[in-house]
SENUTOR-244594 format. One line per 5 residues: number of its first residue (from 1); their letters; for each residue x, y, z of N, C-alpha, C. Coordinates in steps of 0.1 Angstrom, whole numbers, plus 5000, padded with zeros to 4 digits. Atoms other than C-alpha are relative to their C-alpha. Layout:
<mitors>
NUM) a) X:Y:Z:X:Y:Z:X:Y:Z ~ ...
</mitors>
This chain:
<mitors>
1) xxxxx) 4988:5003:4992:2909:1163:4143:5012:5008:4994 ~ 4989:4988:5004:2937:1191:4141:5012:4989:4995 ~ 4984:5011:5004:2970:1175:4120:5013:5003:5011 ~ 4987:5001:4990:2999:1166:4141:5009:5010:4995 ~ 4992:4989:5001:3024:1193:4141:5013:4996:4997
6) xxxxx) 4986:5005:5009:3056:1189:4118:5013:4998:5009 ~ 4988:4999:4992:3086:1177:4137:5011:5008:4999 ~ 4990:4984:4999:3110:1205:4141:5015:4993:4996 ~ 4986:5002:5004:3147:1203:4127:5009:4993:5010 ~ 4995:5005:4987:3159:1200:4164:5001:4988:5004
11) xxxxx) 5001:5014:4997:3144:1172:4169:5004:4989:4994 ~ 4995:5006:5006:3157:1155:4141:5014:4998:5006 ~ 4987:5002:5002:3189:1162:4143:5002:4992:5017 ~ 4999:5008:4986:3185:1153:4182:5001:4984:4998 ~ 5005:5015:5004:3170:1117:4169:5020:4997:4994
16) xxxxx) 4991:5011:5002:3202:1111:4148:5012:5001:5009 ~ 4992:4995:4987:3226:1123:4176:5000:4987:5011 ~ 5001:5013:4993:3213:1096:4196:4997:4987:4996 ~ 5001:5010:5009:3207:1072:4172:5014:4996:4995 ~ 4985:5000:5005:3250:1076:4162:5005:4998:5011
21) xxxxx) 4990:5005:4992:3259:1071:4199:4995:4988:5007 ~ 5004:5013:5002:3236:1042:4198:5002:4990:4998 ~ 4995:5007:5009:3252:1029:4171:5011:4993:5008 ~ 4989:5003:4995:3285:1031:4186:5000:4995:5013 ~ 4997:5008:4990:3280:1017:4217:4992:4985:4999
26) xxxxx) 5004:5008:5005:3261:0990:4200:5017:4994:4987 ~ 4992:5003:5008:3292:0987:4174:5012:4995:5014 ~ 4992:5001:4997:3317:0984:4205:4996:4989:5011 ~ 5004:5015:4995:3294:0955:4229:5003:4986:4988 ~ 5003:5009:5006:3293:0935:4198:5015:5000:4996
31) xxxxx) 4991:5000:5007:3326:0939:4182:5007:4986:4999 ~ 4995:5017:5003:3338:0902:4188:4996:4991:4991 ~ 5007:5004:5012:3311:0893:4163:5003:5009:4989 ~ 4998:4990:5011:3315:0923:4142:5012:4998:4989 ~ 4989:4996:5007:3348:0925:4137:5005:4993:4988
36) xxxxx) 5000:5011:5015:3355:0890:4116:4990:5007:4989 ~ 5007:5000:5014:3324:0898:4096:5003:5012:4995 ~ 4996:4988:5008:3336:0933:4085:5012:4996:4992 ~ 4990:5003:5009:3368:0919:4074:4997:4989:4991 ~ 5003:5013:5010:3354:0890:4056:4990:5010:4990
41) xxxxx) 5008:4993:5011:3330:0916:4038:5008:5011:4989 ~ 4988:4989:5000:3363:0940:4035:5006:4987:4987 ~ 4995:5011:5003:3379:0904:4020:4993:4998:4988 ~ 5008:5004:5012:3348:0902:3996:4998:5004:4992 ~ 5000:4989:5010:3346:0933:3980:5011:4999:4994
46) xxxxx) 4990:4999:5010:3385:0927:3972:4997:4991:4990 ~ 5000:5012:5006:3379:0894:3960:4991:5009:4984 ~ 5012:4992:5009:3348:0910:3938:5006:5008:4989 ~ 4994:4991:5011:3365:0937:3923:5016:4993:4991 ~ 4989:5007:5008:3396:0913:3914:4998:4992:4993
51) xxxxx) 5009:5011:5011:3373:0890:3896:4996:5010:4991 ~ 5006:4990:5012:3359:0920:3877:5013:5006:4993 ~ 4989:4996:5008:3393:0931:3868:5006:4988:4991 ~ 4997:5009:5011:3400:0897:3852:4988:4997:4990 ~ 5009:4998:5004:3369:0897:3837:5000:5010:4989
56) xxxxx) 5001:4987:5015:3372:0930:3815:5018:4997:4993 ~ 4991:5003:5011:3412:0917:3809:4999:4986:4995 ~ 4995:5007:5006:3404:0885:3800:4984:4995:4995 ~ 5020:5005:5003:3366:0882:3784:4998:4985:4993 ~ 5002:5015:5008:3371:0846:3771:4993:4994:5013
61) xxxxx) 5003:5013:4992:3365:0834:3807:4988:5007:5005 ~ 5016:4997:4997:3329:0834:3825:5004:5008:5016 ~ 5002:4994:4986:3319:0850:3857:5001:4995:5012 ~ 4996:5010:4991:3320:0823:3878:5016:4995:5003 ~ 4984:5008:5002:3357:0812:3864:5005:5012:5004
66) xxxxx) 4997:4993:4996:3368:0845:3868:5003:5004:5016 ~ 4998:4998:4982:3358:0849:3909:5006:4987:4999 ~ 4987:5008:4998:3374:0815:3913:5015:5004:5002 ~ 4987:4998:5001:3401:0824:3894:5008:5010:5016 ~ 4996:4986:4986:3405:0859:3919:5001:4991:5015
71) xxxxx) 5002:5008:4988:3398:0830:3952:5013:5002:5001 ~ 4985:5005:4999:3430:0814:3943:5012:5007:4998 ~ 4986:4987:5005:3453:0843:3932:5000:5005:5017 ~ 5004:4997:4985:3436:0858:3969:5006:4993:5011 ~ 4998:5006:4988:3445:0829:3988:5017:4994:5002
76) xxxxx) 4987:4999:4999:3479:0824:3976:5010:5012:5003 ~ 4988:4992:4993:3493:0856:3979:4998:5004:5014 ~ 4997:4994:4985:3481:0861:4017:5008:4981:5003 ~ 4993:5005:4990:3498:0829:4024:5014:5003:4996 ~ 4985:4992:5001:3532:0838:4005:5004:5012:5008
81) xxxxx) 4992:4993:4989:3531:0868:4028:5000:4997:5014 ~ 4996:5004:4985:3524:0850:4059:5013:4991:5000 ~ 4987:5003:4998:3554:0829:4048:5012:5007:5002 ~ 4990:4989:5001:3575:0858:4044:5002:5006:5013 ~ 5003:4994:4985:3562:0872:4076:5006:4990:5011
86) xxxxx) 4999:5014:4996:3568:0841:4090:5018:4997:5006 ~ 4986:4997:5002:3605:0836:4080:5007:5008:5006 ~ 4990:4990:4993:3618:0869:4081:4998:5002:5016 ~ 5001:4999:4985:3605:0872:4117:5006:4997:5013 ~ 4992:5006:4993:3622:0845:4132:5021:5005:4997
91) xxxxx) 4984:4994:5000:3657:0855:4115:5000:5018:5008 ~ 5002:4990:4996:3647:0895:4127:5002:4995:5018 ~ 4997:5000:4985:3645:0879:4167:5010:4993:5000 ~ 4987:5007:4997:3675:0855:4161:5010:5015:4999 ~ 4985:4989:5001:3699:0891:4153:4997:5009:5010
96) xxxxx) 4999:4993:4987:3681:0908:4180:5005:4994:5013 ~ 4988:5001:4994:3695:0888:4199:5018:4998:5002 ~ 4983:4994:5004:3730:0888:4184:5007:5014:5003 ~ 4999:4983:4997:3727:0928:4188:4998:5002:5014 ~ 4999:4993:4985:3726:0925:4227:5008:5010:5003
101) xxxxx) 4993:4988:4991:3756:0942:4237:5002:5014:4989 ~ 5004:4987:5006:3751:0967:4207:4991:5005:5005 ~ 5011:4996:4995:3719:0969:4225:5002:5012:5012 ~ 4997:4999:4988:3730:0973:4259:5014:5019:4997 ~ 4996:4989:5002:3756:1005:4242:4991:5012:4998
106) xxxxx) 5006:4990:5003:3730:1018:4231:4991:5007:5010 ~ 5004:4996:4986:3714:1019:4267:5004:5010:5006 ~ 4994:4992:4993:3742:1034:4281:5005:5015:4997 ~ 4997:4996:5006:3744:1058:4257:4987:5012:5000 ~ 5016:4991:4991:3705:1075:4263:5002:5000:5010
111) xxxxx) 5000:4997:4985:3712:1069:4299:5006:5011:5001 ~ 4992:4982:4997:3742:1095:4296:4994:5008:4998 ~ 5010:4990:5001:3721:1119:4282:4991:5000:5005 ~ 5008:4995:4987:3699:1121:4309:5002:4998:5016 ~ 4989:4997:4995:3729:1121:4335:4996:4981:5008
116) xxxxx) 4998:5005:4996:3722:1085:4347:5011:4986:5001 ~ 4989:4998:4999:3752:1074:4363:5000:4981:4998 ~ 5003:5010:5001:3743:1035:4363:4987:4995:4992 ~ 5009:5005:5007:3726:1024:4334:4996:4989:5002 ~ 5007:5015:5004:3704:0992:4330:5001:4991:4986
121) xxxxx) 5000:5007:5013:3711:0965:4306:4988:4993:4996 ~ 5008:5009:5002:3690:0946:4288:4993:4985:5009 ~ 4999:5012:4989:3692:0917:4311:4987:5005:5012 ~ 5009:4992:4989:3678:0943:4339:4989:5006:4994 ~ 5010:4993:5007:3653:0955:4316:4986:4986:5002
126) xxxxx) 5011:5006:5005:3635:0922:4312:5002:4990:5013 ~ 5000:5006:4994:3641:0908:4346:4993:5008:5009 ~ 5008:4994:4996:3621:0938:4357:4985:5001:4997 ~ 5016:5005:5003:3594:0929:4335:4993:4983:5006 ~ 5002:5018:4996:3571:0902:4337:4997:4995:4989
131) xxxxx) 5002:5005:5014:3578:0884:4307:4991:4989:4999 ~ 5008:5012:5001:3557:0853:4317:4985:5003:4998 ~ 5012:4994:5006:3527:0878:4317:4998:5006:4987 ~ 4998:4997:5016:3538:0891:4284:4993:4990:4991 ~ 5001:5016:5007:3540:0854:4272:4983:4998:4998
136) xxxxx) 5013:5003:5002:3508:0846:4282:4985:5015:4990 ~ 5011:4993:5007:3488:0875:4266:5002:5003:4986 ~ 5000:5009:5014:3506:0868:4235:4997:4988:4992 ~ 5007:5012:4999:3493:0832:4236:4990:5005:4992 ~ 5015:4994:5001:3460:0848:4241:4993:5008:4983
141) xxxxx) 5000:4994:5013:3464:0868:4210:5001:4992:4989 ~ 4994:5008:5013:3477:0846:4188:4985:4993:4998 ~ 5014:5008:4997:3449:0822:4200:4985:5005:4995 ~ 5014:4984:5006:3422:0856:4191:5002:4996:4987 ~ 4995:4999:5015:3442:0858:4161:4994:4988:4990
146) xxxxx) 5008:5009:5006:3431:0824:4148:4986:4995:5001 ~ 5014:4997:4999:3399:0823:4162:4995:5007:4988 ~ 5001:4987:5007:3389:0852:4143:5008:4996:4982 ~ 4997:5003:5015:3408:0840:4110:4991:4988:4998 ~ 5008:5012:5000:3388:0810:4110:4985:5004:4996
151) xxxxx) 5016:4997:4998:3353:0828:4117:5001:5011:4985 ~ 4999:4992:5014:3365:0852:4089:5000:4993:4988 ~ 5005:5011:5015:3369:0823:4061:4990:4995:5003 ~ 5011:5006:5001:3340:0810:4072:4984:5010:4997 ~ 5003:4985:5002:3322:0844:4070:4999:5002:4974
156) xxxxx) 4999:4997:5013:3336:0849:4035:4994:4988:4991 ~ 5007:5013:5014:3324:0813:4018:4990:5006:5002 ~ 5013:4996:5000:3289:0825:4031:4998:5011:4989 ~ 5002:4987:5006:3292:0858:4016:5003:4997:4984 ~ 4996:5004:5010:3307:0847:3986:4989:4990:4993
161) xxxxx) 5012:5011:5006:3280:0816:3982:4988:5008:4993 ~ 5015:4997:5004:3253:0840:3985:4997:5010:4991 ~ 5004:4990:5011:3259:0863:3958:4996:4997:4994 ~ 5009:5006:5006:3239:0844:3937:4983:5010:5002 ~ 5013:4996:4997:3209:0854:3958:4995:5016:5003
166) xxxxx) 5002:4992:4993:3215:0892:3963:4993:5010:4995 ~ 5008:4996:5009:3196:0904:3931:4986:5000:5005 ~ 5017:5007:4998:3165:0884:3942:4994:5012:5012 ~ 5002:4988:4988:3168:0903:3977:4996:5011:4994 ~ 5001:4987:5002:3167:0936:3963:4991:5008:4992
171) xxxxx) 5011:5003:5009:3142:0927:3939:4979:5002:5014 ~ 5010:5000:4987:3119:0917:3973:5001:5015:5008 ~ 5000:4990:4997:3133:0946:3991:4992:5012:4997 ~ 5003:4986:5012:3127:0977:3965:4990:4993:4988 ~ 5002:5002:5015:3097:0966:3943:5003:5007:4992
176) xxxxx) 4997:4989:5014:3097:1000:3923:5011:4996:4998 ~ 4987:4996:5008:3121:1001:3897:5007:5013:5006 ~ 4991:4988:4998:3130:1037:3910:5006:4996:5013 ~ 4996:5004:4985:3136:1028:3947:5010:4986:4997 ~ 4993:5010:5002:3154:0996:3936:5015:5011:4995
181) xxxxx) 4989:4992:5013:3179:1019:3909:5005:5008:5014 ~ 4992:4992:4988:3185:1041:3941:5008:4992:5013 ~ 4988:5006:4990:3197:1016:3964:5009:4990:4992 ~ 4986:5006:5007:3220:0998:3938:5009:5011:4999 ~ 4989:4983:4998:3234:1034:3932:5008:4997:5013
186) xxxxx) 4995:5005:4991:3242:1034:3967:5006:4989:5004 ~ 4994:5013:4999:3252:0999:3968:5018:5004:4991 ~ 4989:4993:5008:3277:1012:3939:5010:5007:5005 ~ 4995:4988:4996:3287:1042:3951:5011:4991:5019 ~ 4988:5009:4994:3302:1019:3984:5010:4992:4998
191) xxxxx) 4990:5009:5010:3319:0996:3963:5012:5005:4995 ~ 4990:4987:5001:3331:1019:3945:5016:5006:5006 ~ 4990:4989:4992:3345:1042:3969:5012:4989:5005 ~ 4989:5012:4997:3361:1008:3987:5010:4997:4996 ~ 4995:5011:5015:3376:0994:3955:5010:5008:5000
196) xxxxx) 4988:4988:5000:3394:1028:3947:5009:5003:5007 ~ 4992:4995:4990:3406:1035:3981:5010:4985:5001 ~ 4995:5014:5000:3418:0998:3983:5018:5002:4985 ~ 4996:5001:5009:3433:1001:3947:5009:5010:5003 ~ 4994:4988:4999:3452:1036:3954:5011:5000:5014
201) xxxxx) 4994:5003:4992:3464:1023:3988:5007:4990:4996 ~ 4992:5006:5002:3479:0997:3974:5011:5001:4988 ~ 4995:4993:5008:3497:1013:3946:5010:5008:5005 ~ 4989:4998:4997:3513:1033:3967:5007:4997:5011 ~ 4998:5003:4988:3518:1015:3994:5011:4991:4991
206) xxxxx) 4992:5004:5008:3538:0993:3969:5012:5010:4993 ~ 4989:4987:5002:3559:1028:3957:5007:5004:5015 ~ 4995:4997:4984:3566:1034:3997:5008:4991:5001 ~ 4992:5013:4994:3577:0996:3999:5013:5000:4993 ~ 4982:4998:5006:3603:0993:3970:5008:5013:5004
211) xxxxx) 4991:4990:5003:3615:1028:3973:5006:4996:5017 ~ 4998:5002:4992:3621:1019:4011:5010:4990:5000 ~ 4987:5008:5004:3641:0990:4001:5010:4999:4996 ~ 4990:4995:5007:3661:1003:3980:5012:5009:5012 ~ 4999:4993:4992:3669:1027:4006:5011:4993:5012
216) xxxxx) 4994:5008:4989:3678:1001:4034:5011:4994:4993 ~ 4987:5010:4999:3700:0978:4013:5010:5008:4995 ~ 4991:4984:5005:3718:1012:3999:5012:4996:5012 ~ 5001:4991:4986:3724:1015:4038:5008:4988:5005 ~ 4999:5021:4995:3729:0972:4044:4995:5000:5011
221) xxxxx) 5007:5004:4982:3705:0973:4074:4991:4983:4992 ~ 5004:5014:5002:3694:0937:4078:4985:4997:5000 ~ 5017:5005:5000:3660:0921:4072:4994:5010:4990 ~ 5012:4994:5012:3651:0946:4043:4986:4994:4995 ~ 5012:5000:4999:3628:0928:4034:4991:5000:5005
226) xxxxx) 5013:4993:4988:3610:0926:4062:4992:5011:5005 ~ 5003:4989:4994:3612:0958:4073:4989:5010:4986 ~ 5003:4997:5012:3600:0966:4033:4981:4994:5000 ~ 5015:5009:5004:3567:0938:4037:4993:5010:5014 ~ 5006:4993:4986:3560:0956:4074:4996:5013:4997
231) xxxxx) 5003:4985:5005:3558:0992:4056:4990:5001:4992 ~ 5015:5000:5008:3532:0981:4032:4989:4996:5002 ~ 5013:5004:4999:3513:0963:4051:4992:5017:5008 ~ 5006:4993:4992:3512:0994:4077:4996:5015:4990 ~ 5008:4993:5008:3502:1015:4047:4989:5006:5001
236) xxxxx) 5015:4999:5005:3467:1009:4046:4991:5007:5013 ~ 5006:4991:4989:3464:1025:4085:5005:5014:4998 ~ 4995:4985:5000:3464:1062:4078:5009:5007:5011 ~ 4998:4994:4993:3487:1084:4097:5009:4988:5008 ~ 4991:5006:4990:3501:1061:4123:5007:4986:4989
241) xxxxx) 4994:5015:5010:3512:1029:4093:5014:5014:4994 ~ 4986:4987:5004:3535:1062:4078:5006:5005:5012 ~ 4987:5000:4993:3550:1067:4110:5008:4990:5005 ~ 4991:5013:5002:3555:1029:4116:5015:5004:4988 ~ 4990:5006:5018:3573:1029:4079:5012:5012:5006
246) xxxxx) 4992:4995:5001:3594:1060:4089:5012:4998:5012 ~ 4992:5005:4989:3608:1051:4125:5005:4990:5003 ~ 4990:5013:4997:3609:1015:4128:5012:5000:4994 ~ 4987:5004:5004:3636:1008:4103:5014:5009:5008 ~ 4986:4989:4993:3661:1037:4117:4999:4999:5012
251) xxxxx) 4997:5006:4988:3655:1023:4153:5009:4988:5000 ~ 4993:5010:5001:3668:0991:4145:5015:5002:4993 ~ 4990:4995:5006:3695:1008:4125:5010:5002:5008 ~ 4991:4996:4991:3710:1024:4155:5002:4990:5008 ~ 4992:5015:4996:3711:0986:4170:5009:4994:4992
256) xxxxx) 4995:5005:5009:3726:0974:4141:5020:5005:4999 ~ 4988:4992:5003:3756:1001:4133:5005:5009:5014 ~ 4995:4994:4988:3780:1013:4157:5003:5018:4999 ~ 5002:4986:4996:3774:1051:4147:4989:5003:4996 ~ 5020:4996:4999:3740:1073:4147:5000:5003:4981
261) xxxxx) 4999:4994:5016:3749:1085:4104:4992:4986:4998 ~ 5007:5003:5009:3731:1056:4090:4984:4998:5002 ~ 5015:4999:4995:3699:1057:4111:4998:5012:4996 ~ 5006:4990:5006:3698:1092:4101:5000:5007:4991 ~ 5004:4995:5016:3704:1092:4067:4991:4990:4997
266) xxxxx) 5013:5009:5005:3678:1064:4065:4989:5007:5003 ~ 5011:4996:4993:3655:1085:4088:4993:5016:4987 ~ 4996:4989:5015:3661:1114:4059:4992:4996:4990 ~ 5006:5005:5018:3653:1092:4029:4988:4999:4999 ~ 5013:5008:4999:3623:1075:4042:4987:5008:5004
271) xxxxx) 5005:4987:5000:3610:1108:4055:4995:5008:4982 ~ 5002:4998:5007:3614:1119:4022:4992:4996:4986 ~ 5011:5006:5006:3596:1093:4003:4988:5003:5006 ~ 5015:4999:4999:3569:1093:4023:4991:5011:4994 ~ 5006:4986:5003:3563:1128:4019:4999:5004:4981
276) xxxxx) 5004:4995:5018:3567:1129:3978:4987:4991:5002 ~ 5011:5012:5001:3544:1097:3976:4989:5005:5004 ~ 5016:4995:4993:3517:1111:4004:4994:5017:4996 ~ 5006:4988:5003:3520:1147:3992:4999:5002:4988 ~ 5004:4997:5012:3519:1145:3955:4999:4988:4992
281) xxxxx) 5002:5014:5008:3515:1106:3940:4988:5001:5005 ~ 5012:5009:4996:3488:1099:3966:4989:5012:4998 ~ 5011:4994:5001:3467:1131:3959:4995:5001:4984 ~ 5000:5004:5018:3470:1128:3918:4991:4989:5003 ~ 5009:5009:5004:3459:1095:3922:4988:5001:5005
286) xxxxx) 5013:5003:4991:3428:1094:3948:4994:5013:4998 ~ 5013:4989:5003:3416:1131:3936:4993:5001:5013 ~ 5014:4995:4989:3380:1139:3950:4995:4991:5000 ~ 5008:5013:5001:3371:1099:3949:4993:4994:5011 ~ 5000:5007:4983:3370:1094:3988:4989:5015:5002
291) xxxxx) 5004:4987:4996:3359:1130:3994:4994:4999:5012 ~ 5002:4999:4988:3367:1129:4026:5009:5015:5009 ~ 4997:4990:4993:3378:1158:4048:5010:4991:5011 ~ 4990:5009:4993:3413:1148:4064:4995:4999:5018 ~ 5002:5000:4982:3404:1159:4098:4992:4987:5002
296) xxxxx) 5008:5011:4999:3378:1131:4095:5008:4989:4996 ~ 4994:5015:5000:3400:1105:4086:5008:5001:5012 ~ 4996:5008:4989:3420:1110:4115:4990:4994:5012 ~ 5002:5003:4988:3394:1114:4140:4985:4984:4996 ~ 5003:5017:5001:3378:1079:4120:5005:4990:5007
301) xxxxx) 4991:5007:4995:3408:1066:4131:4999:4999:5015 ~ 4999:5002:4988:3409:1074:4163:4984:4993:5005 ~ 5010:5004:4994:3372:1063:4169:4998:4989:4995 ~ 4997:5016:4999:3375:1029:4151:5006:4993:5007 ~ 4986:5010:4986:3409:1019:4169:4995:4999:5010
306) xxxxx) 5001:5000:4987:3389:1027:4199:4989:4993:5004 ~ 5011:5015:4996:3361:1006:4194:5005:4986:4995 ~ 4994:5014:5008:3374:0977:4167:5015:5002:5006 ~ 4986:5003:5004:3411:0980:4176:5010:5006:4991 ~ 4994:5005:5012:3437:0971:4153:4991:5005:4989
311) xxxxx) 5005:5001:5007:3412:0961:4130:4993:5012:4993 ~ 5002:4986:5003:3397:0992:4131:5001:5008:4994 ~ 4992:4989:5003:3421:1014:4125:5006:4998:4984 ~ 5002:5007:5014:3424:0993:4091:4993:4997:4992 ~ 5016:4999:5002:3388:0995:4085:4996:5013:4999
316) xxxxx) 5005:4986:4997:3386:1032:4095:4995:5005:4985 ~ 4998:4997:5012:3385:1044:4058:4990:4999:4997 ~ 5010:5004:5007:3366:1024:4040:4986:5000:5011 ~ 5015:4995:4993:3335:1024:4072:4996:5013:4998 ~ 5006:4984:4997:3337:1063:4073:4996:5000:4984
321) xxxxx) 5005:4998:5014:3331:1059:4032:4987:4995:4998 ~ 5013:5005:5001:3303:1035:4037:4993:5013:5010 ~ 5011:4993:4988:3285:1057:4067:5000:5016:4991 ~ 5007:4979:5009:3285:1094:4045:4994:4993:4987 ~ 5011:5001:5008:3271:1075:4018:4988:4999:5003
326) xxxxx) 5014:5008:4993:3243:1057:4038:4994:5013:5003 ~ 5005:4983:4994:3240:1097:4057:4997:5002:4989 ~ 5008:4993:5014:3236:1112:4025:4984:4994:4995 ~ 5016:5000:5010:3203:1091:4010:4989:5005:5012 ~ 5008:4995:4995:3185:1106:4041:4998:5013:5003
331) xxxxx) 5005:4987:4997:3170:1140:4048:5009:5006:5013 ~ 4998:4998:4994:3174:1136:4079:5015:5000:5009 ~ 4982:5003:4993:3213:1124:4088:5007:5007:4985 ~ 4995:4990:5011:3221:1145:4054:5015:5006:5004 ~ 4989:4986:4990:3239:1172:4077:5010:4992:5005
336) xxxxx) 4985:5008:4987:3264:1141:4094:5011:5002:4982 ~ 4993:5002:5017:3275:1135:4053:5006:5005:4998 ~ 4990:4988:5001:3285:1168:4048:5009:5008:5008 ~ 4987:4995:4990:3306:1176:4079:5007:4988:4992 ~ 4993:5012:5006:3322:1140:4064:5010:5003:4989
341) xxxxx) 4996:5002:5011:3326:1150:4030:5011:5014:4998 ~ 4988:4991:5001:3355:1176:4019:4999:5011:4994 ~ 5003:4986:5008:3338:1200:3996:4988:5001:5007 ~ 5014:4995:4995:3300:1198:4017:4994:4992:4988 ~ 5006:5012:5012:3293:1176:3986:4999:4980:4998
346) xxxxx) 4997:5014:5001:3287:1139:3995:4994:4992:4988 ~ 4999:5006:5008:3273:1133:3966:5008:4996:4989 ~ 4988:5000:5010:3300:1138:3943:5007:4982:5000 ~ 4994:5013:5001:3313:1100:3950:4990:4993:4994 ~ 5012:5008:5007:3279:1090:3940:5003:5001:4984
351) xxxxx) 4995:4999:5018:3285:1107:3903:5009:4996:4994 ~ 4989:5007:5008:3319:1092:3898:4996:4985:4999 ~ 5002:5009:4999:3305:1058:3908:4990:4995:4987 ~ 5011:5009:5010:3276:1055:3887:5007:5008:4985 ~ 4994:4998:5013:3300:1071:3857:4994:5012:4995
356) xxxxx) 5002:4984:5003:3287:1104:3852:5005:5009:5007 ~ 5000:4993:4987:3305:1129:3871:4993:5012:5002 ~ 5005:4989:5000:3286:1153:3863:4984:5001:5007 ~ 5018:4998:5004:3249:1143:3861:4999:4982:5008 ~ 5001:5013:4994:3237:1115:3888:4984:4994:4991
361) xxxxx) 5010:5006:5017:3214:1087:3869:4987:5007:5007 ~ 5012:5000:4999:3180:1093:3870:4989:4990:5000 ~ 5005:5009:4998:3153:1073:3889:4986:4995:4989 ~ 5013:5003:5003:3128:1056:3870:4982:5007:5002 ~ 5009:4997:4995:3094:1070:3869:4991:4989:5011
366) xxxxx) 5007:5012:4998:3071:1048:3897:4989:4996:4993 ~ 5009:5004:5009:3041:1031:3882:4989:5001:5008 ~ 5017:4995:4995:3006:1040:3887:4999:4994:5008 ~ 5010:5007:4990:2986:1030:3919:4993:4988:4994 ~ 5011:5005:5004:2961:1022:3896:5006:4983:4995
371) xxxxx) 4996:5013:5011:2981:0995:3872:5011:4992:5003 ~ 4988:5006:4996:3001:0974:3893:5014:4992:4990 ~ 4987:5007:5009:3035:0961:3876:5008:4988:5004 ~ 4991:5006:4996:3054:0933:3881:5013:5005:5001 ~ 4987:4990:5001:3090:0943:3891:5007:4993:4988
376) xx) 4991:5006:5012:3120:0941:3863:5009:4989:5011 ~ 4991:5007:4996:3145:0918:3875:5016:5009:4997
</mitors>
């Protein structure tokens, strides 16, 4: 019987081609389930690595005390910022409304420059809309909103419970020792990359925030801090969170003050942070650790936002870090990796991960046919 004839390159790459828009339209029917569990796993891995950082600073306490400990550090500071969020928010729509007829100048004011002779006030702006359809689809959201936070802590106790069990798994999974040692690698090497990018965004998404503060109360635009907690959160969305941080505040500015000089010496400063911070803090720090190719982070972005959303577009990152890993341990999706990766090297996050950058570990030899082994643990 003649041997079946080797599948041709074509055909591969055809397979993962249709296998990636598979994916994604499988990633964008399901997303109502997806989306909680990605952020609860997004939620886990912080948790994880904030337990491990108390853990190496404080080695008196155990592993268990440790994640606890990280729970409750976790669970307090997102509610201090929803109180902050919270707060400032309500005072931010009580002064928008105080700033109407600064509003309404400011109407008349773009109208002239574009010669119309009967501006619209505010009043006419929102009696044009339909605010009661607004109303309602912010209901709806909010209503999503908690849904969805709900299924997300309930997500994360699971995830969290079952670390206990995820050794055993992988043990079942991967008997060999070598095949086991290669998907912890990769397991690593996700973590990892996560942890870092997580760690690095928030570092300087914290240098963006005070130095932006600083900036506004220089300036006395109202709700600093607000407009300070709103810049770091929109940090962690590449590209569109840095043009949040640079326009909102100097829009509201030119509500606030009755000439254009302090919206655009704020528009100036904030500009100018961004750009030290994003062009020389944030490449120092993050190196070749992501080794990603920018064009791919935007168009991450654009293709999460447009399946997850929001969420997405907050996720974009860390998914596109997980998916060039996973490409890379195969032959055959190899080739998606390295369009991904920034040098044609997706390994290289592998070698910082597992601590050599040089020299990735080496797998175990397997064990004879002949002399079965029990696995290690």
């Amino acid at each position: 019987m003649p041997a079946p004839a080797p599948e041709s390159h074509t055909v591969r790459v055809s397979l993962v081609i249709l296998a990636v828009i598979a994916a994604g339209a499988a990633l964008y029917w399901l997303r109502g389930i997806l989306t909680p569990l990605a952020l609860a796993v997004f939620l886990a891995v912080m948790i994880d690595g904030f337990a491990r950082v108390l853990r190496s600073r404080l080695p008196v306490i155990s592993e268990k005390a440790a994640l606890a400990l990280a729970i409750v550090l976790s669970v307090v500071l997102f509610g201090v910022s929803g109180l902050v969020i919270a707060d400032n928010a309500s005072t931010f729509v009580g002064q928008l409304v105080a700033y109407t007829p600064r509003l309404n100048n400011l109407i008349a004011q773009v109208a002239g420059l574009f010669g119309v002779e009967v501006p619209p006030t505010v009043s006419d702006l929102f009696a044009q809309l339909n605010v009661s359809a607004y109303l309602g689809d912010f209901a709806k959201g909010l209503q999503g909103f908690a849904s969805d936070a709900f299924f997300i802590l309930i997500y994360l106790g699971f995830i969290i419970a079952s670390r206990s069990g995820f050794q055993r798994k992988v043990v079942g999974l991967f008997p060999h020792q070598a095949e086991r040692k290669e998907a912890l690698a990769a397991f690593r090497r996700i973590r990892d990359g996560v942890e870092r990018y997580l760690w690095v965004q928030t570092v300087t998404g914290l240098m963006i925030a005070v130095a932006s503060w600083i900036a506004m109360v220089a300036i006395g635009l109202d709700n600093a801090v607000f407009w300070a907690f709103l810049i770091f959160i929109a940090s962690y969305i590449p590209v569109i969170g840095g043009a949040v941080g640079i326009l909102a505040p100097p829009i509201f500015a030119l509500i606030q003050f009755e000439t254009f000089w302090p919206a655009v010496i704020l528009l100036g400063v904030l500009q100018a942070i961004q750009f030290v911070v994003g062009n020389i803090i944030l490449p120092r720090m993050q190196g070749d650790s992501l080794n990603m190719d920018p064009v791919v982070v935007l168009l991450s972005l654009a293709f999460w936002g447009m399946i997850w959303g929001m969420t997405g577009m907050f996720l974009s990152t860390p998914l596109t870090v997980m998916a060039m890993v996973i490409l890379a341990q195969f032959d055959g999706s190899r080739w998606l990796a390295v369009l991904l990766s920034a040098d044609g090297q997706p390994e290289k996050l592998r070698d910082h991960a597992a601590g050599s950058p040089d020299e990735p570990p080496k797998p175990a030899p397997r064990s004879s046919p002949s002399r079965k082994r029990e696995p290690k643990d």
